[in-house]
C-alpha positions as CSV (number, residue, x, y, z in Angstrom):
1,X,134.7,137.9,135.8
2,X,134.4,134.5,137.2
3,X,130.8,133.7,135.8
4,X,131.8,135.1,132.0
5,X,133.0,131.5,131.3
6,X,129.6,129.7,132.7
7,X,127.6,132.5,130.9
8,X,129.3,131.7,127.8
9,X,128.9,128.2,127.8
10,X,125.0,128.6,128.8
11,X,124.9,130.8,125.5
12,X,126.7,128.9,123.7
13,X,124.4,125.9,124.3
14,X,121.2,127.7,123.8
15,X,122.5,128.8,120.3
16,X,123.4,125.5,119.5
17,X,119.7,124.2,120.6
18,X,117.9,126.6,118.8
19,X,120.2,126.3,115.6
20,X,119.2,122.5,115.9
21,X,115.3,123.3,116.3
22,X,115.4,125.7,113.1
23,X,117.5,123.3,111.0
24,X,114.7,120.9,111.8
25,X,111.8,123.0,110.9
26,X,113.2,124.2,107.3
27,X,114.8,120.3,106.8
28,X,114.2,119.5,102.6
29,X,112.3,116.4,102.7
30,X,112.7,114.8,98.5
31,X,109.8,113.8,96.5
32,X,110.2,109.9,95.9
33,X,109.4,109.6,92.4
34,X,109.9,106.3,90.0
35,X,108.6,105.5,86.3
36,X,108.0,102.3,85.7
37,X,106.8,100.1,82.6
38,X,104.4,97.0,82.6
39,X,103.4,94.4,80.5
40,X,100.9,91.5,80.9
41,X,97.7,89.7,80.4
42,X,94.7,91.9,79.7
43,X,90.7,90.7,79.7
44,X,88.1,92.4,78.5
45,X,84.2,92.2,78.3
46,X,81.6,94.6,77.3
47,X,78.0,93.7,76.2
48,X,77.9,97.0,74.1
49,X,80.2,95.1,71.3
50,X,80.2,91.8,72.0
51,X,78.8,88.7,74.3
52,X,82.1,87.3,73.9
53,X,85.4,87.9,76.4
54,X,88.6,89.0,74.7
55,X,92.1,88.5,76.2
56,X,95.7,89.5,75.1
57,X,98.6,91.4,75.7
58,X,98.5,94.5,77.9
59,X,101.3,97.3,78.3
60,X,101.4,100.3,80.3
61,X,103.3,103.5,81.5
62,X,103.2,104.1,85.2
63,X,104.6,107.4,86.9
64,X,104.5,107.3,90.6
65,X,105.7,110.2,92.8
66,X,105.0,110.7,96.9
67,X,106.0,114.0,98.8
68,X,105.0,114.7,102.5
69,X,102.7,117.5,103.3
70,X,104.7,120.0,105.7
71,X,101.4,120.5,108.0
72,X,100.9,118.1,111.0
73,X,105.0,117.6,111.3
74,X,105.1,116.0,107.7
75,X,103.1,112.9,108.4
76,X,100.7,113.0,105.7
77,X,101.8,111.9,102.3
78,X,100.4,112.8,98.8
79,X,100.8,110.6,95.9
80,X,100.1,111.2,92.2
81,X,100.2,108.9,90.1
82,X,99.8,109.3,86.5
83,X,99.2,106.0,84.1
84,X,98.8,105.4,80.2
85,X,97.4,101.6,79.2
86,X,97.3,99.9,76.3
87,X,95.8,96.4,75.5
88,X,95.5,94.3,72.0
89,X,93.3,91.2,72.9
90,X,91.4,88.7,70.6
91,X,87.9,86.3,70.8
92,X,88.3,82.7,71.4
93,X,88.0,82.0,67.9
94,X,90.9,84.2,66.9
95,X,88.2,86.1,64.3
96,X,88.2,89.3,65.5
97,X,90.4,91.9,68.1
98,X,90.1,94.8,70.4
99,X,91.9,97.6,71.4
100,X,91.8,99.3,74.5
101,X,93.3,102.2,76.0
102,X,93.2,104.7,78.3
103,X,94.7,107.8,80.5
104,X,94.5,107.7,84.2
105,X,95.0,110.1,87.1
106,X,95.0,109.3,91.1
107,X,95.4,111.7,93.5
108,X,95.7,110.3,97.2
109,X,96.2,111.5,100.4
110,X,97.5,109.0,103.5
111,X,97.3,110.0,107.1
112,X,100.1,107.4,109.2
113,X,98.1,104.7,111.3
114,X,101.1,102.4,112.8
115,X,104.5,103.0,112.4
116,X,107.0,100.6,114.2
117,X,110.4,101.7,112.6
118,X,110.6,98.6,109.7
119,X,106.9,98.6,109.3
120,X,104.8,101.4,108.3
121,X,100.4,101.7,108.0
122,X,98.8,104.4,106.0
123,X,94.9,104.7,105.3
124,X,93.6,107.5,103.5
125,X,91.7,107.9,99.8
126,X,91.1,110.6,97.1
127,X,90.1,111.2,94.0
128,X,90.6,109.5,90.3
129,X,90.0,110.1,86.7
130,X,89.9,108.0,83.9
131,X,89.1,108.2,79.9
132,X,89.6,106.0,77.2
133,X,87.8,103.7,75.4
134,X,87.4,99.4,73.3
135,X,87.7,99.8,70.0
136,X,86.0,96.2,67.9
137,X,87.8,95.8,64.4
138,X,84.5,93.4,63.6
139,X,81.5,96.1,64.2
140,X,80.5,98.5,62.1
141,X,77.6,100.4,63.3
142,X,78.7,100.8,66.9
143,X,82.7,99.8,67.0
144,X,84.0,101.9,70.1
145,X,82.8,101.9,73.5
146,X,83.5,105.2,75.5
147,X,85.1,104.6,79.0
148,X,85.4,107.8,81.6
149,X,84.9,108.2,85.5
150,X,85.6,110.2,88.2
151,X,85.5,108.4,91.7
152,X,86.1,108.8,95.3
153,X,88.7,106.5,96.7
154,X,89.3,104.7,99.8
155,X,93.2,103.6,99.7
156,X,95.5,102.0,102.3
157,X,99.4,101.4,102.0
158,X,101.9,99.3,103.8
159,X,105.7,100.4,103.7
160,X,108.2,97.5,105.1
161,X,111.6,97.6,105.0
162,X,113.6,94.0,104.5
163,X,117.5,94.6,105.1
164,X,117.9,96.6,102.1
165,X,115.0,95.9,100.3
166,X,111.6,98.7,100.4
167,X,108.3,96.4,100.3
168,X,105.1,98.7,99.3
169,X,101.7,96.9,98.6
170,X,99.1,99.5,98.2
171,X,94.9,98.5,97.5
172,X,92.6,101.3,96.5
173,X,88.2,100.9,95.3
174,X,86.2,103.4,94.3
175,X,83.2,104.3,96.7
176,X,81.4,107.5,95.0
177,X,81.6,108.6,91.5
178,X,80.1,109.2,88.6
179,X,80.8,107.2,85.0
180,X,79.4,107.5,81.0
181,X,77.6,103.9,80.1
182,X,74.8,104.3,77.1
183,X,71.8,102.2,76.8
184,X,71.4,99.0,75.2
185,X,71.4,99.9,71.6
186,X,71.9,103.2,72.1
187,X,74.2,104.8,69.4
188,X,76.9,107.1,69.8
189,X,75.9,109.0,66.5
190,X,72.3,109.6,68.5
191,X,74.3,110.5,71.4
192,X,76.7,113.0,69.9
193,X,75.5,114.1,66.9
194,X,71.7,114.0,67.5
195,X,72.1,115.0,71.3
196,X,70.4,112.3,72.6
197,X,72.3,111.8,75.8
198,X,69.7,110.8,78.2
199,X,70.3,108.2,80.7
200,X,74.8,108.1,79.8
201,X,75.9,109.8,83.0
202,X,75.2,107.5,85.7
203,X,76.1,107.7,90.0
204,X,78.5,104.9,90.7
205,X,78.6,102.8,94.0
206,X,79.0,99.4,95.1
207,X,75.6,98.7,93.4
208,X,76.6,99.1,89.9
209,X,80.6,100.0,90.1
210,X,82.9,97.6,91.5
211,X,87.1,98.1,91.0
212,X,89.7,97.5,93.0
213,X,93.6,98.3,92.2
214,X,96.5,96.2,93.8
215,X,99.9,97.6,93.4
216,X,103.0,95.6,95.0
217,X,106.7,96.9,94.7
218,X,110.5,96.1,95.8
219,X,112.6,98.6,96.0
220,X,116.2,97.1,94.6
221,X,119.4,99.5,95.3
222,X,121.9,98.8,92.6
223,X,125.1,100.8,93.0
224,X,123.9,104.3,92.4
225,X,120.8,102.6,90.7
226,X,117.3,101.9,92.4
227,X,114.9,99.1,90.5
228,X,111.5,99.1,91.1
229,X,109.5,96.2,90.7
230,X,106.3,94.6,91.2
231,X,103.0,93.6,90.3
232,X,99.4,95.4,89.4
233,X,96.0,94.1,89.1
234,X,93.6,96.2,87.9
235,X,90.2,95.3,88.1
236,X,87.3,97.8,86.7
237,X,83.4,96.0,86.0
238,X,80.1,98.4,85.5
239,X,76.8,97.1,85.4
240,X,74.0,99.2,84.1
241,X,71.3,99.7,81.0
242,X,70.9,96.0,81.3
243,X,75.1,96.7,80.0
244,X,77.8,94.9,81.7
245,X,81.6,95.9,81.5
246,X,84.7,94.1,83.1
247,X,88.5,95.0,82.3
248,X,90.8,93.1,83.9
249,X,94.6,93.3,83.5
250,X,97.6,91.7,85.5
251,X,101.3,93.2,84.7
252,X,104.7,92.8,85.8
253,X,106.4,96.1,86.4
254,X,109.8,97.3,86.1
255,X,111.6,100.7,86.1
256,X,113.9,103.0,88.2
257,X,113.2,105.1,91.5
258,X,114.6,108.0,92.4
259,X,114.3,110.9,95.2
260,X,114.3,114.5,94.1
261,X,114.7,117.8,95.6
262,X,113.7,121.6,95.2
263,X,115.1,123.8,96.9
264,X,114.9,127.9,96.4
265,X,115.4,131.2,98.2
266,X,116.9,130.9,101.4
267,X,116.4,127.5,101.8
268,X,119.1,126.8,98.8
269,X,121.8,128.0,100.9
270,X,120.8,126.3,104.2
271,X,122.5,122.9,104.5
272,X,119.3,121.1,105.9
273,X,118.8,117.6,106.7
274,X,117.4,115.4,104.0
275,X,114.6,113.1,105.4
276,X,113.1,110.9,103.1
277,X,109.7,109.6,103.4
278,X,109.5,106.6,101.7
279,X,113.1,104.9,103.1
């Protein structure tokens, strides 16, 4: 009768530990999400219309979201990132304009190379798509040029956290991939109505494809408000069919961030530990 209070308190404790290590397991880690809008300077050149560079305003939509993989004890993050651009840009001379837009898709996996608390290393790549197009109000015969990839990315990202601030600065360049470019002179009426497609679909590699994305944010809180802002470059030049195309934008972004959660089942009524993985 003497031991049934050391007994109980043995029990007691190994229900508590193995409470704690379940809790753990099922923990809800939130998706960190934000949408964001941009607007800046644009550039554009492309042989296929004109000699001459055009520059002007740029505008785009940027959604952003980053969950943790549950494999390898949650340390690999996937980000998606989903972007609509716009750009009206005009010669030197004021003559003429372009338009340019396009819809863009990155998906990117990041495996954790140094993490020191504040400070925070991720390397990783994946894939991205684009399609869009420069329109030229000045040409007639050939006034669009077609723009669409799909590329293999390398990617790295640096997490830092300043007092209450969140620093990210993210690069990313294509290594692999394959992108649309017609000859010099080449129609898109031969191409699309006639079938005459030969020599459009080209490999892409450091010998003809050159890109490279910077993306910079702060993370702001405000109350029960967090800002996001920061900076993009995006820089995008093909060379090919004796063709050479450069897009190059700079924007100053702004917009809201937010962590969500979903939860179903069982797991809805199990009062887990949130644990984010971009704070």
């Amino acid at each position: 009768m003497k031991r049934i209070p050391f007994l109980v308190f043995i029990w007691f404790s190994l229900s508590c530990l193995l409470f704690s290590q379940e809790s753990t397991q099922q923990s809800v880690i939130p998706v960190n999400q934000s949408t964001l809008i941009g607007i800046g300077k644009a550039y554009l050149e492309d042989s296929y219309l004109s000699p001459i560079k055009y520059e002007g305003i740029a505008i785009s939509l940027l959604h952003d979201r980053i969950k943790a993989s549950r494999k390898y004890g949650s340390n690999i993050l996937i980000q998606n990132q989903f972007r609509i651009q716009t750009a009206i840009t005009k010669n030197p001379t004021l003559s003429s304009s372009e338009y340019w837009g396009n819809l863009n898709y990155n998906l990117n996996i990041f495996y954790p190379l140094i993490d020191s608390g504040k400070l925070r290393l991720y390397g990783g790549g994946g894939t991205e798509a684009l399609f869009g197009g420069i329109y030229n109000v000045r040409n007639t015969n050939n006034p669009g040029s077609l723009k669409t990839y799909v590329n293999l990315n390398l990617s790295s990202m640096v997490l830092y956290k300043l007092r209450n601030l969140s620093l990210r600065w993210q690069l990313s360049t294509p290594f692999a991939g394959m992108f649309f470019s017609p000859e010099y002179g080449h129609s898109y009426y031969e191409i699309f109505t006639l079938g005459n497609d030969k020599g459009t679909v080209h490999f892409g590699s450091f010998h003809n494809q050159l890109a490279l994305r910077s993306y910079f944010t702060v993370d702001i809180p405000f109350k029960n408000l967090t800002i996001r802002t920061g900076y993009l470059w995006d820089y995008y030049a093909t060379d090919v069919n004796e063709l050479i195309t450069r897009t190059n934008a700079h924007q100053f972004m702004l917009g809201l961030a937010f962590e969500s959660l979903y939860v179903g089942g069982k797991r809805a009524q199990d009062k887990s530990i949130i644990k984010s993985v971009y704070y």
